[in-house]
C-alpha positions as CSV (number, residue, x, y, z in Angstrom):
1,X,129.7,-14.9,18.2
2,X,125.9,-15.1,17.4
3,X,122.9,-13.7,19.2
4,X,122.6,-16.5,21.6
5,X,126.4,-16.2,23.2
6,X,125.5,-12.0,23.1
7,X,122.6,-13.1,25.0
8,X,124.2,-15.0,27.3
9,X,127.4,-13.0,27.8
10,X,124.6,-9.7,28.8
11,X,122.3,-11.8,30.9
12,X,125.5,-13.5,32.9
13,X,126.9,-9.4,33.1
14,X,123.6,-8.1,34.6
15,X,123.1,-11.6,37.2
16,X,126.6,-10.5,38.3
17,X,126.0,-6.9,38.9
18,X,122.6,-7.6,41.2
19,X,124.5,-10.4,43.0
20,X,127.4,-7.6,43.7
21,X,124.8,-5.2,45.2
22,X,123.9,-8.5,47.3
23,X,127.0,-8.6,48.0
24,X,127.8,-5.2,49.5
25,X,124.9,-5.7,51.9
26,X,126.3,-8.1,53.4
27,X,129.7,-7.0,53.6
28,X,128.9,-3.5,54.7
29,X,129.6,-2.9,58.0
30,X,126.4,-2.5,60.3
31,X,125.4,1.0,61.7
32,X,124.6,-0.2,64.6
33,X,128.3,-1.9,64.9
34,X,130.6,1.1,64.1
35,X,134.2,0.2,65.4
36,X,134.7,2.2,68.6
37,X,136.9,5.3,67.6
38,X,140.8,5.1,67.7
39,X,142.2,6.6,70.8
40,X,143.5,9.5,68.9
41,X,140.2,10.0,67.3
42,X,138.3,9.9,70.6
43,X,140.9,12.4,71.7
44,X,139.8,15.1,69.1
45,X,135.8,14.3,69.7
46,X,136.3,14.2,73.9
47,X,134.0,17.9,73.8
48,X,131.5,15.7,72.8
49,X,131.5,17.4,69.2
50,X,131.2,20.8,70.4
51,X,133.0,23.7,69.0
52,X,136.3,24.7,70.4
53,X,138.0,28.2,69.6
54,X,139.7,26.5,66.6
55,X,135.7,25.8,64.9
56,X,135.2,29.3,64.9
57,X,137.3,32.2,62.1
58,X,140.1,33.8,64.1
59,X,137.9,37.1,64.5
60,X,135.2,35.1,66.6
61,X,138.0,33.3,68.7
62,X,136.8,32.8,72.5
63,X,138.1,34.2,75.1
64,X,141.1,32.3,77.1
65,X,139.9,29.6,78.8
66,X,136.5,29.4,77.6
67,X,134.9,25.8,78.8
68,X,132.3,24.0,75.8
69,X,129.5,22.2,77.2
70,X,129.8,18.0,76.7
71,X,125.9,17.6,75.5
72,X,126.7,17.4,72.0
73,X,125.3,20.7,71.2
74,X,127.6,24.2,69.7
75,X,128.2,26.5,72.9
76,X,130.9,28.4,74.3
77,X,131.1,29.2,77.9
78,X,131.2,32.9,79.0
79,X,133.2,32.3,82.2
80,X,136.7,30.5,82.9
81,X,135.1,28.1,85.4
82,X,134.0,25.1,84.1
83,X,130.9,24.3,83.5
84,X,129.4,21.2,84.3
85,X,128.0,18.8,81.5
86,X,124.3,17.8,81.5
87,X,123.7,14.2,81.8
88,X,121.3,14.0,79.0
89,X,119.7,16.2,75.5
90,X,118.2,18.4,76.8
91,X,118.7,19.3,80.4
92,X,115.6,19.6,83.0
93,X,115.4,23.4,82.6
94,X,114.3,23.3,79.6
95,X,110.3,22.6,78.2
96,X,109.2,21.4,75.1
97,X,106.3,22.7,72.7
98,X,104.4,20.7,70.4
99,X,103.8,21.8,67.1
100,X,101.6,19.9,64.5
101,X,100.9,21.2,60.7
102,X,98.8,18.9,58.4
103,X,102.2,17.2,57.3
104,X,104.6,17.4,60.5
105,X,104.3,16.7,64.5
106,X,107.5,18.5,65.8
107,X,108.9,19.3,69.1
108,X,111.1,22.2,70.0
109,X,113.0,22.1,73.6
110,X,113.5,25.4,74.8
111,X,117.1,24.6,75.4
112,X,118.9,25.5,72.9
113,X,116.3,26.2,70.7
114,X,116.5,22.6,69.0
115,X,114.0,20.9,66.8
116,X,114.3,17.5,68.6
117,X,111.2,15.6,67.5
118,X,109.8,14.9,63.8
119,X,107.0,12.6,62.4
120,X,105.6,13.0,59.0
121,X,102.0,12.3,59.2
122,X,101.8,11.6,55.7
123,X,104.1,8.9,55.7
124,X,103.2,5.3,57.6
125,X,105.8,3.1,58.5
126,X,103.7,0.1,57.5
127,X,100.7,1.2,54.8
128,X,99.0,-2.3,56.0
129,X,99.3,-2.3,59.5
130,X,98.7,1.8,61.0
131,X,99.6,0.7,64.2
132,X,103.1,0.8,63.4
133,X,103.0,4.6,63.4
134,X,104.4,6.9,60.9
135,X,108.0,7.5,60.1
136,X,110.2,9.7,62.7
137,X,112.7,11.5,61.2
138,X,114.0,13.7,64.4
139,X,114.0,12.3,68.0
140,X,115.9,11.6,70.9
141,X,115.1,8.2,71.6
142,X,118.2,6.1,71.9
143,X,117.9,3.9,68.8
144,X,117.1,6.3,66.7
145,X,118.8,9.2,68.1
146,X,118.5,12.7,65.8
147,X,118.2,16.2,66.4
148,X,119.0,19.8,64.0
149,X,120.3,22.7,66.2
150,X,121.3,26.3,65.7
151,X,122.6,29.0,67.5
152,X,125.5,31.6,67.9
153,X,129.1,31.5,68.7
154,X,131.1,33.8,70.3
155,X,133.3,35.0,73.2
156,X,131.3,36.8,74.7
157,X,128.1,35.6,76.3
158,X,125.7,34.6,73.4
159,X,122.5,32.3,72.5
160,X,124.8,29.0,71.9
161,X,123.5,25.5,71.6
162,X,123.0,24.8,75.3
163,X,121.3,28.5,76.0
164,X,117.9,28.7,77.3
165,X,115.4,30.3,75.4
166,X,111.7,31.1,76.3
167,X,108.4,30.7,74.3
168,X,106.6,33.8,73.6
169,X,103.6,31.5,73.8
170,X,101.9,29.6,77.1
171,X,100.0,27.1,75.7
172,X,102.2,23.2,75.8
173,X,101.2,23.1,72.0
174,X,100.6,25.2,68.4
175,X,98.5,23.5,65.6
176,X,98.1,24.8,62.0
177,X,94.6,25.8,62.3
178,X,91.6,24.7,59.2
179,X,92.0,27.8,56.6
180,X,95.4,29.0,57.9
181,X,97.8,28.5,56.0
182,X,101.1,29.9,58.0
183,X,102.4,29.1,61.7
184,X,105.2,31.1,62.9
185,X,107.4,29.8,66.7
186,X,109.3,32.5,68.2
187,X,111.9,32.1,70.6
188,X,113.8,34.8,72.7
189,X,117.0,35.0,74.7
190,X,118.1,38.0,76.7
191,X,121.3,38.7,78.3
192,X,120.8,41.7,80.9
193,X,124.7,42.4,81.5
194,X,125.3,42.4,77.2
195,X,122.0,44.2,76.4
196,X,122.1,41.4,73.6
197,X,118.3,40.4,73.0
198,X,118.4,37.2,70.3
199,X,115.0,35.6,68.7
200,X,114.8,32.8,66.7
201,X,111.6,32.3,64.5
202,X,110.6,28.8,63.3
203,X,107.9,29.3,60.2
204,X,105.8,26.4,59.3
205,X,103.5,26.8,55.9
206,X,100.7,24.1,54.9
207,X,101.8,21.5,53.1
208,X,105.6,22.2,53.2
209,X,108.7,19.7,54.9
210,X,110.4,23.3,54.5
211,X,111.1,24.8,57.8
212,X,111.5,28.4,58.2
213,X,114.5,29.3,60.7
214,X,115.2,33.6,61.4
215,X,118.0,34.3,63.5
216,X,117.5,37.9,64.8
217,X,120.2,39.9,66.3
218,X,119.1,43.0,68.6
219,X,122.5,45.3,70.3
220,X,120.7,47.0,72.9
221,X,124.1,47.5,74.6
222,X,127.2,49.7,74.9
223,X,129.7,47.0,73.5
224,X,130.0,45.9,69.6
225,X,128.7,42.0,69.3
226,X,130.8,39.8,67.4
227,X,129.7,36.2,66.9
228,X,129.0,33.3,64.0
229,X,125.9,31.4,63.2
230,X,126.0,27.9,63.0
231,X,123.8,24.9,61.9
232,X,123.9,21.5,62.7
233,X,122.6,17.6,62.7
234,X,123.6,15.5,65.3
235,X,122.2,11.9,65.0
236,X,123.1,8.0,65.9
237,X,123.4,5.6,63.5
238,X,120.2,3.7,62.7
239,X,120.2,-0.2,63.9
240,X,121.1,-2.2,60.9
241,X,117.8,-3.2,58.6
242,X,116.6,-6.8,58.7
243,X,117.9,-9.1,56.4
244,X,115.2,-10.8,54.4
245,X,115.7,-12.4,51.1
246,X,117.7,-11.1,48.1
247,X,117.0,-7.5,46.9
248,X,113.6,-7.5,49.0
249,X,114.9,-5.0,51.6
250,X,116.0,-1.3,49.7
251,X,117.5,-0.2,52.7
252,X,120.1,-2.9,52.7
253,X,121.2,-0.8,49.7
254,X,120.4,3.0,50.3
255,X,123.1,5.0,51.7
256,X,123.0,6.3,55.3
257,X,125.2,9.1,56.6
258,X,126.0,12.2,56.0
259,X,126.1,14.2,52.8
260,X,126.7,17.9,52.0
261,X,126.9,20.0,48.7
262,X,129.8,23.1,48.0
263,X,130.0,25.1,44.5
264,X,133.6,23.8,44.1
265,X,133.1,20.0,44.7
266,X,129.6,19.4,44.3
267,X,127.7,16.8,46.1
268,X,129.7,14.7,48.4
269,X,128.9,11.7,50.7
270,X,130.6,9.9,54.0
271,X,129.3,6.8,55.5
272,X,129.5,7.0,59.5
273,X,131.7,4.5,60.0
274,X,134.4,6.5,57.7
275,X,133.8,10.0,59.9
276,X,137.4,9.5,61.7
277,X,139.2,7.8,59.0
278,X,138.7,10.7,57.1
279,X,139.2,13.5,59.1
280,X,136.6,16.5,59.6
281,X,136.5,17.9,56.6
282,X,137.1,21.5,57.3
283,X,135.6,22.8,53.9
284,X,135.0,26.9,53.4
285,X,132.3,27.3,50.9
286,X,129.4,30.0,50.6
287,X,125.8,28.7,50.0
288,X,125.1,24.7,49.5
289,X,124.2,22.7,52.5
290,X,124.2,20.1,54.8
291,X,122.4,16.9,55.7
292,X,121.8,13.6,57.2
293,X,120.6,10.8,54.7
294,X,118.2,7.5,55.2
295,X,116.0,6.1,52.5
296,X,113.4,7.9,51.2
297,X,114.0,10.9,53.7
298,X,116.6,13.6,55.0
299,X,117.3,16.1,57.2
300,X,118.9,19.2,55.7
301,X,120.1,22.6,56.6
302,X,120.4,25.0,54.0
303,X,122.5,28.1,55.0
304,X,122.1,31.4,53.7
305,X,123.1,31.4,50.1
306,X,125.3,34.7,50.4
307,X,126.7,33.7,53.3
308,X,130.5,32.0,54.0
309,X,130.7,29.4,56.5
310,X,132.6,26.3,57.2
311,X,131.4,22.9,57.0
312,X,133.1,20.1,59.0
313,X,132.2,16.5,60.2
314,X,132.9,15.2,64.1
315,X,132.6,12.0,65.5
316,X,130.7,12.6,69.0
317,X,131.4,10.2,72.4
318,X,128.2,8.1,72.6
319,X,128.2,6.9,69.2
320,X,127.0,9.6,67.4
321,X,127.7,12.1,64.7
322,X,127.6,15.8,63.3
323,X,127.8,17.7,60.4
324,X,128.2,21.4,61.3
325,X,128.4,24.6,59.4
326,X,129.9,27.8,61.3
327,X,129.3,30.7,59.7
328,X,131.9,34.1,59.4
329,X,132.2,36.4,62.2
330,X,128.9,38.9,61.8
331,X,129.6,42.0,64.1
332,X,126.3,43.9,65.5
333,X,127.2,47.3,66.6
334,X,125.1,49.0,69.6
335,X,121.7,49.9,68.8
336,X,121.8,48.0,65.2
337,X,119.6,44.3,64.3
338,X,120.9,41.7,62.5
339,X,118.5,39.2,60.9
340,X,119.4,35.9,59.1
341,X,117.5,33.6,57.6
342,X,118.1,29.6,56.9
343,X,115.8,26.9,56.2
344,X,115.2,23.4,57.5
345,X,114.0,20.6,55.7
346,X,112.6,18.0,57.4
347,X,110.9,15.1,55.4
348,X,110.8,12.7,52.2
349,X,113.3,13.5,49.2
350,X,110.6,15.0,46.9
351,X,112.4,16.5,44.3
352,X,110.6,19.5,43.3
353,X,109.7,21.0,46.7
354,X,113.1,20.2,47.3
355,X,114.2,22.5,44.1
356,X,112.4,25.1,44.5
357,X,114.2,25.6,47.9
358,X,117.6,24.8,46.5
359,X,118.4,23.6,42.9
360,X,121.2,21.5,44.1
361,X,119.2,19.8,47.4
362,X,117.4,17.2,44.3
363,X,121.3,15.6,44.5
364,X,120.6,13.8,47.6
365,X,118.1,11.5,46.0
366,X,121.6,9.3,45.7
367,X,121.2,7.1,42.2
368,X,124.7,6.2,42.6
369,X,126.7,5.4,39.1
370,X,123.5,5.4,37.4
371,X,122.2,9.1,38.1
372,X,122.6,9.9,34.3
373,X,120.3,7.6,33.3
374,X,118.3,7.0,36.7
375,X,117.3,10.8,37.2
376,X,115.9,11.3,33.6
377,X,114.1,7.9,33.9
378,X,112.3,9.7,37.0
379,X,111.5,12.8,35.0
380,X,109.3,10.4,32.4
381,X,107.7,8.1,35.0
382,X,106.5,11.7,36.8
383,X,105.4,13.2,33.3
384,X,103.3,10.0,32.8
385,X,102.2,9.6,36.4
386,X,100.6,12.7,36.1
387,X,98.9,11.8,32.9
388,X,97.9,8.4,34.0
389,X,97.3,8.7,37.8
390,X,98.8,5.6,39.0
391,X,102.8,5.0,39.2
392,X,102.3,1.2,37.5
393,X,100.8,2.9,34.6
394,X,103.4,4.9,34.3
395,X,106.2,2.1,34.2
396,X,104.4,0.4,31.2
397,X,103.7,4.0,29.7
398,X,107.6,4.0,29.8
399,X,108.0,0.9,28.2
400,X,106.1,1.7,25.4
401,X,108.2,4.7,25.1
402,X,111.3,3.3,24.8
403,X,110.3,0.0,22.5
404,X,109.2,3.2,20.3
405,X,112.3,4.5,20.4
406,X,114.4,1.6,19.7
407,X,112.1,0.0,17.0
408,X,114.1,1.0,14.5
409,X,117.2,-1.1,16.1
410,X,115.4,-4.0,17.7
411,X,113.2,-4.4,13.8
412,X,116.9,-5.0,12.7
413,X,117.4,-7.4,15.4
414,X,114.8,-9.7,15.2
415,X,114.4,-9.7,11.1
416,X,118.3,-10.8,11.6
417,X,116.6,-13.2,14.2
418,X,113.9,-14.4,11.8
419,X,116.8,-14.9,8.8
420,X,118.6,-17.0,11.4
421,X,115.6,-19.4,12.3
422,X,115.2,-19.8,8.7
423,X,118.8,-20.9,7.7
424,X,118.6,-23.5,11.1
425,X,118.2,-26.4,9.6
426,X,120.8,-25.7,7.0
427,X,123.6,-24.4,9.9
428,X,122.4,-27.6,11.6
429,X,123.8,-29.9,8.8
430,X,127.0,-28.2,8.1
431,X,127.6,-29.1,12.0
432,X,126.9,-32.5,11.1
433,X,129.2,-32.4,8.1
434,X,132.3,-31.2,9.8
435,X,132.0,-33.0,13.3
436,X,134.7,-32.4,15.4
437,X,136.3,-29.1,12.9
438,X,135.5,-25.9,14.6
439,X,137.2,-24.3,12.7
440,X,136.4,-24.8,9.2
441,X,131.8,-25.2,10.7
442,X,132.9,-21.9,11.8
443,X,134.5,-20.9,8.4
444,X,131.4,-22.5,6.6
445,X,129.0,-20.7,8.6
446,X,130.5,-17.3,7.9
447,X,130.1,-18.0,4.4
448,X,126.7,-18.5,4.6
449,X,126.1,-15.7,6.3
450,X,127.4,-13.4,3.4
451,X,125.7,-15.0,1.3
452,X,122.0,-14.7,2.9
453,X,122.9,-11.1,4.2
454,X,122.9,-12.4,7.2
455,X,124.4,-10.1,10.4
456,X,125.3,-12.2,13.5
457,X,126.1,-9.7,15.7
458,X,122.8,-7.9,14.8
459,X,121.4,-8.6,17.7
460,X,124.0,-7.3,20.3
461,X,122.9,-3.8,20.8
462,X,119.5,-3.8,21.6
463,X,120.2,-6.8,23.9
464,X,122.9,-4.5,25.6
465,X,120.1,-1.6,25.9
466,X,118.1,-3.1,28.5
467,X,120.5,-3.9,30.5
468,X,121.6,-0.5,32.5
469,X,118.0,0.9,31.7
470,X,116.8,-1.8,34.2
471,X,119.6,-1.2,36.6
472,X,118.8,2.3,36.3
473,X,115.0,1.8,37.0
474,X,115.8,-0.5,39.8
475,X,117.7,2.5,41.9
476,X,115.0,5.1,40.6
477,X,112.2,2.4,42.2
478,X,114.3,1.9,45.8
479,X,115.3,5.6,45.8
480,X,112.3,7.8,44.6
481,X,110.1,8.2,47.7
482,X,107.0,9.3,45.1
483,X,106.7,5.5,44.3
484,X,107.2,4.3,48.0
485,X,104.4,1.6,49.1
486,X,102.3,3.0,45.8
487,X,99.7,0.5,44.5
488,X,99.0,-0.3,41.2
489,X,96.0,-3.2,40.7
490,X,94.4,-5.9,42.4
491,X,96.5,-7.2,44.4
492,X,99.8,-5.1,43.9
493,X,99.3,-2.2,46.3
494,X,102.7,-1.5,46.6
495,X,105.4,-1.4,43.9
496,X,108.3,-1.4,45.7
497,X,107.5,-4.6,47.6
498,X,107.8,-7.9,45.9
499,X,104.6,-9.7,44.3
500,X,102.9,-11.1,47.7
501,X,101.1,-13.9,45.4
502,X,104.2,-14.2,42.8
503,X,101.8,-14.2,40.0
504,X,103.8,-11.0,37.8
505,X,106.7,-13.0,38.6
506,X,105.4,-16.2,36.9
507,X,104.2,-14.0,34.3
508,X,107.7,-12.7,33.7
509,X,109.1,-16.2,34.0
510,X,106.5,-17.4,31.1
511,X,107.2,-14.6,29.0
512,X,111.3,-15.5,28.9
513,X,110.3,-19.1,28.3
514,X,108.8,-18.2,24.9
515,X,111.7,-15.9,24.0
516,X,114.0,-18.7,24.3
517,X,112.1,-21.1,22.6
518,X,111.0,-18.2,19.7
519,X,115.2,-17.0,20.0
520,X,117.0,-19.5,17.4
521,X,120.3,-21.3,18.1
522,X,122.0,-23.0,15.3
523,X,125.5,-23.9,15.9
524,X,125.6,-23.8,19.6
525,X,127.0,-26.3,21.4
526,X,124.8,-28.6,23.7
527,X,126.2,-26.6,26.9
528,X,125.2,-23.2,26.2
529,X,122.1,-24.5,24.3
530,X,121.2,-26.3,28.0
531,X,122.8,-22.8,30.0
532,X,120.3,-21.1,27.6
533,X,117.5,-23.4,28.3
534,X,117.9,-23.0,32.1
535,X,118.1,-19.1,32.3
536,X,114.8,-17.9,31.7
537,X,114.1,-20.4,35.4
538,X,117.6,-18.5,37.2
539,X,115.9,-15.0,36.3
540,X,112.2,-16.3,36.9
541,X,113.1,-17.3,40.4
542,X,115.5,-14.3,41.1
543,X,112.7,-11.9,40.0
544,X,110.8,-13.1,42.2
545,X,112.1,-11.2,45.2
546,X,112.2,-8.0,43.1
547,X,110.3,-5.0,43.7
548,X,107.2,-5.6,41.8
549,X,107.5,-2.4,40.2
550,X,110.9,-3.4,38.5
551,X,108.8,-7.2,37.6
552,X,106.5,-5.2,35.6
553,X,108.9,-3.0,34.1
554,X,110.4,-6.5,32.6
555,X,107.5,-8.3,32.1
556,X,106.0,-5.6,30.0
557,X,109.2,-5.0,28.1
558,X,110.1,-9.0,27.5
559,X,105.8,-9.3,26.8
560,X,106.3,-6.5,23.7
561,X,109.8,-8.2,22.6
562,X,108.0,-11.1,22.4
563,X,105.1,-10.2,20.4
564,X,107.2,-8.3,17.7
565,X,109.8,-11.2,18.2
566,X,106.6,-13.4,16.9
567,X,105.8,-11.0,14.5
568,X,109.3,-10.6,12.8
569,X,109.5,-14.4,12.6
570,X,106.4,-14.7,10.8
571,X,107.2,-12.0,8.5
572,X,110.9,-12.6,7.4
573,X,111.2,-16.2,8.6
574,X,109.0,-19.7,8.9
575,X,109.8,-22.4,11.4
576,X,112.1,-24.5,10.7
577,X,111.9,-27.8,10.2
578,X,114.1,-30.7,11.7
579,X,117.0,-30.8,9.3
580,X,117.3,-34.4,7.7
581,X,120.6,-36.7,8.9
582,X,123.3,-36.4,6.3
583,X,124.4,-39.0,4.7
């Protein structure tokens, strides 16, 4: 096996792998089309997703006969009667106030306390055409259907998920003001017959996706309290993307659902469409959290870290779905407070805010199989984004890098290259001499191999190199919300969108033309030498619907091959010339 079956072997490998992630697209099943739930599974989720006496730790058990709400939100009723189920989220008593930060537009309904409206100001759907908007994360619009609640559970009467809470403040609306750098929401609910006063703070800070929620607990009564905090996301699947050409659409690829990280198991992950198939989940844990994925953003609660709680995962009539934690039973005697505080995040996957707010939280940027070579890839392009400025700068910066780092191999493997060009003619005319005898042009090649030091498999590894660092890249450009819609020059202004003009793509399909012609051959048979002719055209065009961030990671990596390709050959080798007919 010589250089040129390697070659091909590695280039055939990597063509399969993309056209499997092609593949998955469009064999995944469709948000938008999730299989109506089994009988028996629309049997367990007929609350709605609401918690039943079993969600809660047997201290915190309800009373007999205690009736949940069917809204989708955590409550349990006071009183045996039924209670009747709102036809919508929320219901008409409650009122909404608008709060806008320099980074986030929110919404909080005054029933049940719920954050049910999120834009990121920072982040236009479309960079070219504004009128689009910017990206909603949190809303209650049917299609895109998603709201993060909180509240208590317990027996007796308490500030559940369908409880109505009042604004301390008038005004309809609350804005971050110019110099301030801190906003702070509070909520109260009062029950006269308990004495139980409850508050729940929301804390907004410049700059920050991280949301502030402080759960405060005042016993102003005769009787102990007993109840359990919980947390939760309750969203609709998104409508299926478009489907454009190959690989020119990340979120065919990025994962959507729900995702949640524990000390014992770590990070975890379950599509919507496998909530009942795989049963709630039901996982005790203390600290981690819990979240709702899309590309490039998430919403996530993050418990207290010293707290234990429960996470589980319910399949809600309406086509929707939750991921709840319910904390341990926390008893407030009369006359004592209780305060506990969580945090929200509402926005893009930017890993360091993200870290400093939990180390683990980084995880949901999901990398997949490649994560150990994806996430320090990542860690590089950010070191050199920062020294260069610009994110396309920083892919060739990382080029450079690694051609540095594997000189010492890939010098091996094109002076093995050069050697090879060199002894062309020669390999050419003991085909000639043996014909039809593969086996003894095969012995006779061999030989002369040994004899001009010649390793033919030389040129294996640093083909093989490549390979998963371009896979790698390629999740770290469709995952890493830092190089979403970045520009680089001219007319790339966003590197995670193919080349508009196709120009680096013809670059890149140039560039593989001249490694071909520069990559010697003797021996090979006139089908893989025409195979080998033909795939620098099958990659040229299939690049061409590639993020132009990943075409310049190649183009600059084949462009610096080349030229030391060029160089090697010139130094250890001379072009061959057209070895004479024997006779």
């Amino acid at each position: 096996m010589n250089q040129n079956r390697a070659f091909l072997l590695f280039a055939w490998f990597a063509l399969a792998i993309l056209l499997a992630f092609e593949w998955t697209r469009f064999t995944a099943t469709p948000p938008a089309a999730l299989p109506a739930p089994a009988p028996a599974a629309a049997a367990e989720s007929s609350d709605a997703g609401l918690p039943t006496a079993a969600d809660l730790p047997p201290a915190a058990a309800p009373a007999a006969g205690a009736v949940p709400a069917s809204d989708g939100l955590p409550t349990l009723a006071d009183a045996p009667a039924p209670v009747p189920a709102p036809a919508s989220l929320p219901s008409a008593a409650g009122r909404e106030l608008e709060v806008l930060t320099d980074v986030l537009r929110l919404r909080i309904d005054s029933r049940g306390g719920a954050l049910v409206f999120a834009e990121l100001l920072a982040y236009p759907v479309d960079q070219e055409d504004r009128s689009k908007g910017n990206v909603i994360l949190l809303d209650r619009e049917a299609t895109r259907f998603e709201v993060a609640q909180s509240g208590w559970l317990a027996a007796s009467p308490a500030p559940g998920g369908d409880a109505l809470w009042a604004f301390e403040q008038e005004a309809e609306r609350l804005v971050l003001a110019e110099g301030q750098n801190r906003l702070e929401v509070p909520l109260v609910w009062r029950d006269e017959a308990s004495g139980l006063v409850a508050r729940k703070i929301y804390t907004l800070e410049r700059g920050s996706y991280a949301i502030g929620v402080r759960h405060e607990l005042e016993n102003a009564g005769t009787a102990a309290f007993s109840g359990s905090l919980f947390h939760q996301i309750l969203k609709r699947p998104p409508p299926p993307p478009a489907k454009r050409s190959m690989f020119t659409n990340p979120e065919s690829f990025s994962f959507v659902g729900a995702a949640w990280y524990t000390a014992a198991d770590h990070f975890e992950k379950r599509k919507f469409e496998d909530f009942a198939d795989k049963g709630s989940l039901d996982k005790a844990t203390t600290g981690g959290w819990l979240a709702m994925l899309r590309h490039h953003f998430l919403s996530a609660w993050v418990p207290p870290k010293d707290k234990a709680h429960t996470l589980s995962l319910h399949t809600v009539e309406g086509n929707r779905f939750a991921i709840r934690s319910v904390g341990q039973p926390l008893a407030v005697a009369p006359g004592e407070r209780l305060a506990i505080d969580s945090t929200l995040w509402v926005g893009p996957k930017l890993q360091a805010p993200m870290k400093a707010i939990d180390p683990t939280l980084p995880l949901s940027l999901d990398y997949g199989i490649f994560s150990f070579l994806a996430q320090p890839l990542f860690w590089v392009l950010d070191w050199l984004h920062a020294l260069f400025g610009n994110w396309g700068w920083a892919i060739i910066g990382i080029v450079v890098l690694l051609k540095l780092l594997l000189y010492p191999v890939s010098a091996k493997q094109y002076q093995s290259m050069a050697r090879m060009r060199a002894i062309a003619p020669r390999i050419e005319q003991l085909k000639e001499r043996y014909g039809e005898d593969r086996m003894k042009f095969n012995q006779a090649m061999m030989e002369l191999y040994q004899k001009e030091k010649i390793n033919p498999l030389g040129g294996c590894l640093p083909m093989l190199v490549p390979i998963p660092i371009f896979l790698a890249l390629y999740w770290v450009l469709l995952e890493s919300v830092e190089l979403r819609q970045a520009p680089w020059i001219l007319w790339i202004d966003n590197l995670t969108a193919p080349d508009p003009y196709f120009i680096l793509p013809a670059l890149n399909l140039a560039v593989m033309w001249l490694t071909q012609k520069l990559t010697p051959s003797p021996g090979m048979d006139p089908m893989q030498k025409k195979m080998l002719q033909w795939m620098p055209v099958v990659f040229g065009v299939l690049f061409a619907f590639f993020p132009s961030g990943l075409v310049l990671y190649w183009f600059t990596n084949g462009l610096l091959g080349l030229a030391q390709q060029w160089w090697m050959t010139k130094r250890y080798g001379e072009t061959p010339a057209l070895p004479a007919k024997a006779k």
